[in-house]
TIPAVO-685932 format. One record per residue (C-alpha): residue in one letter; z, y, x. Coordinates in steps of 0.2 Angstrom, whole numbers, plus 2048, in hexadecimal, padded with zeros to 3 digits. Last residue first. Layout:
TIPAVO-685932
aZYX
...
END
This chain:
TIPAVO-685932
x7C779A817
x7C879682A
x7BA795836
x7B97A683C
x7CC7A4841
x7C679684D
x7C478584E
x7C277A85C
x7CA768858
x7DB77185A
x7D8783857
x7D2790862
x7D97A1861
x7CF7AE85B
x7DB7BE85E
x7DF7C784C
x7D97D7846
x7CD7D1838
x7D57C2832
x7E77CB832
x7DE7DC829
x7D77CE81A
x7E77C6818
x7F07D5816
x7E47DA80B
x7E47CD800
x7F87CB7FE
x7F97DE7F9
x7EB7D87EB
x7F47CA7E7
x8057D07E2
x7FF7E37DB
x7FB7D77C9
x80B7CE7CA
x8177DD7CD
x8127E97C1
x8127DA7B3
x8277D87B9
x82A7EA7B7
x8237E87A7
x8147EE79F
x8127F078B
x81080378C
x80B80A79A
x80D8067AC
x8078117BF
x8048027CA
x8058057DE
x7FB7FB7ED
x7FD7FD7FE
x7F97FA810
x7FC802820
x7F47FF830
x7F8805843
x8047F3845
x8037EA833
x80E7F6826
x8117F0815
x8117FD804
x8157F97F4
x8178057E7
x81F8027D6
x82080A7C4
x8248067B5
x8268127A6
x82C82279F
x823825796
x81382E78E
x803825791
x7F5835793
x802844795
x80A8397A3
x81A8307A7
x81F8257B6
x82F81E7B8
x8358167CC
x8328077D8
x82E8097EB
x82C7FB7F4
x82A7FC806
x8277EF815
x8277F2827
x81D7E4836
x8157DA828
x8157C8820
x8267BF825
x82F7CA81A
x83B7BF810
x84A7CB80F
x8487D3821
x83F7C982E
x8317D9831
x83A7E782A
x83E7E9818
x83E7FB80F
x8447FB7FA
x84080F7F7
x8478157E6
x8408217D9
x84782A7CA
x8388337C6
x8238317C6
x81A83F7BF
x8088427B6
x8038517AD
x80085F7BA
x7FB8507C8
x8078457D2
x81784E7CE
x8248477D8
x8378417D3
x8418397DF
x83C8487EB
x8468497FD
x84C83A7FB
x83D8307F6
x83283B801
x83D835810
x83C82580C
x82682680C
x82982F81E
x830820826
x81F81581F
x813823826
x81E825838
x81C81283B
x808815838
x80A821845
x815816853
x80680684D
x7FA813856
x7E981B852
x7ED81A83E
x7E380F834
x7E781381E
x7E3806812
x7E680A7FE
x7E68007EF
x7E98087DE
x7EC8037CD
x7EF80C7BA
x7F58017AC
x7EC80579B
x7F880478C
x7FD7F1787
x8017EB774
x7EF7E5773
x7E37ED780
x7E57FE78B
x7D87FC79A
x7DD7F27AB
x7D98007B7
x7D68047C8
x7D58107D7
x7D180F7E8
x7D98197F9
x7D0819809
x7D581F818
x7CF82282A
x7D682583D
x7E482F83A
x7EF836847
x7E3846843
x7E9848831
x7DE848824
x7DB85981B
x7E785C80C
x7E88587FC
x7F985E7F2
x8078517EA
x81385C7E1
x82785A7E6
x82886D7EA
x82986B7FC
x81A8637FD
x81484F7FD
x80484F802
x7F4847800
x7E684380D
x7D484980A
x7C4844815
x7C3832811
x7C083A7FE
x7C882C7F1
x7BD81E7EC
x7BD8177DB
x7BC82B7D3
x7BB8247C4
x7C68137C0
x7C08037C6
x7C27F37BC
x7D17E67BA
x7CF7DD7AA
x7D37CD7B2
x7DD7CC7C2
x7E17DA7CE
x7D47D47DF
x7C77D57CE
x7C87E97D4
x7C57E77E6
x7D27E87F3
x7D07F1804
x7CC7E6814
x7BB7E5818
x7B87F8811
x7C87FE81B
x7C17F582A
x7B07FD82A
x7BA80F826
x7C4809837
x7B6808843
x7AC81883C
x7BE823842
x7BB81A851
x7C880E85B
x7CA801850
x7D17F1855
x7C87DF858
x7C97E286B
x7DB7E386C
x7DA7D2863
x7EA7D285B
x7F87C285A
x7FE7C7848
x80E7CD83F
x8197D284D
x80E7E184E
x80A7EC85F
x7FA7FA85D
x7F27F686E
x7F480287C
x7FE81487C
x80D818871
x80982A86A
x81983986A
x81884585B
x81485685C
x80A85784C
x81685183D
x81683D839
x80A83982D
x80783C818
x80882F80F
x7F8826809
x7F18247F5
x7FA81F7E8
x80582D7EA
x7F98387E3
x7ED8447E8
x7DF8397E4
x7F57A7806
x7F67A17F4
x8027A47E4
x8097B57EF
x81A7B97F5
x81A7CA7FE
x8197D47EE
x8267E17FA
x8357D8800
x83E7DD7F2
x82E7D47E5
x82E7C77F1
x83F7BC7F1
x84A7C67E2
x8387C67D9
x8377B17D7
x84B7AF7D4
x84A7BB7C5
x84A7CE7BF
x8507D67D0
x8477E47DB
x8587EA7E7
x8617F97E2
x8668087EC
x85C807800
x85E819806
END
């Protein structure tokens, strides 16, 4: 399941394996959601349970209006990439539409699946300039009723990889060769979320040729999951891929734990609401 680890320096052997967890401070495409764990399956009942942050059960999201508010709270916005990052056309995918991996190894829409609260997937750009081709982003949030189907998301994401290491995302864009790094909470520096993925591989399409870069990270927090992929062009390494989905993963993350975690007073009576 796990084949190579993400290497090019002691910086990336740290954070880029454990999923652009390190950070310099605190549609129809696989850049959008997974799909969930097949109908049938078993729910855990009470609060969504994280080792990654102390949860206000209260502060959770119980309405399928709820959890687009928190999505729009939480989901990155295009300067979140760095310079030259703006919004591609369509920004916002359909909250209505989920995609699909099928048995042919082509990404399909589907309706949202009933374990799903709400989604939302965003897309990006940093246009062609100099020696660089145009480098292709994406964030998505996804709130699940329970942490157990948010679980099943990230488990279901390996299975694509073996079942289809190659996957058409649209009739002239694929992604091959690809390969699933997973950490769980402690593993390899993962001190940030409760399961981790990277998923690096090649992408080519009619527009940018190729093969080149591509990465997809994704973290769970209890019933959320979070990610952010980079489809590369000419002029764009690994490495680059890396950078500019560091800090927008990290903002998110940092975003859901301020949103979903217990106030707790601090010493001289602070609370979360007062720190920046």
């Amino acid at each position: 399941m796990i084949r190579d680890a993400v290497r090019f320096g002691c910086a990336v052997v740290v954070c880029g394996s454990a999923l652009l967890g390190c950070t310099s401070g605190g549609d129809g495409e696989p850049s959008e959601p997974r799909a969930a764990k097949k109908a049938g399956a078993t729910r855990s009942t009470g609060p969504s349970a994280t080792a990654v942050v102390d949860v206000d059960p209260a502060a959770l999201p119980t309405t399928k209006a709820q959890a687009a508010a928190l999505i729009r709270d939480v989901i990155a916005a295009p300067s979140d990439f760095g310079p030259g990052a703006v919004p591609r056309t369509p920004y916002e995918s359909d909250p209505r539409r989920w995609p699909v991996l099928g048995d042919d190894c082509v990404w399909h829409q589907r309706a949202l699946p009933k374990d799903v609260l709400a989604t939302s997937t965003r897309s990006y750009e940093i246009p062609a300039s100099g020696a660089k081709g145009p480098l292709r982003l994406s964030a998505v949030v996804t709130v699940h009723h329970d942490a157990e189907q948010a679980d099943w998301e990230n488990a279901e994401v390996l299975e694509e990889m073996m079942r289809c290491p190659g996957q058409r995302l649209r009739s002239d864009e694929m992604i091959t060769s690809l390969n699933d790094v997973p950490n769980s909470w402690g593993d390899s520096g993962n001190a940030y979320a409760d399961d981790v993925l990277t998923e690096l591989g090649s992408y080519t399409s009619a527009e940018v040729g190729g093969p080149h870069e591509y990465l997809w990270g994704q973290t769970r927090i209890g019933q959320f999951t979070l990610a952010v992929s980079a489809k590369g062009s000419k002029g764009w390494s690994r490495a680059d891929l890396f950078e500019r989905l560091r800090d927008p993963h990290a903002g998110m993350r940092a975003r859901l734990r301020a949103a979903i975690e217990r106030d707790t007073p601090k010493p001289g009576g602070s609370t979360k609401g007062d720190r920046r």
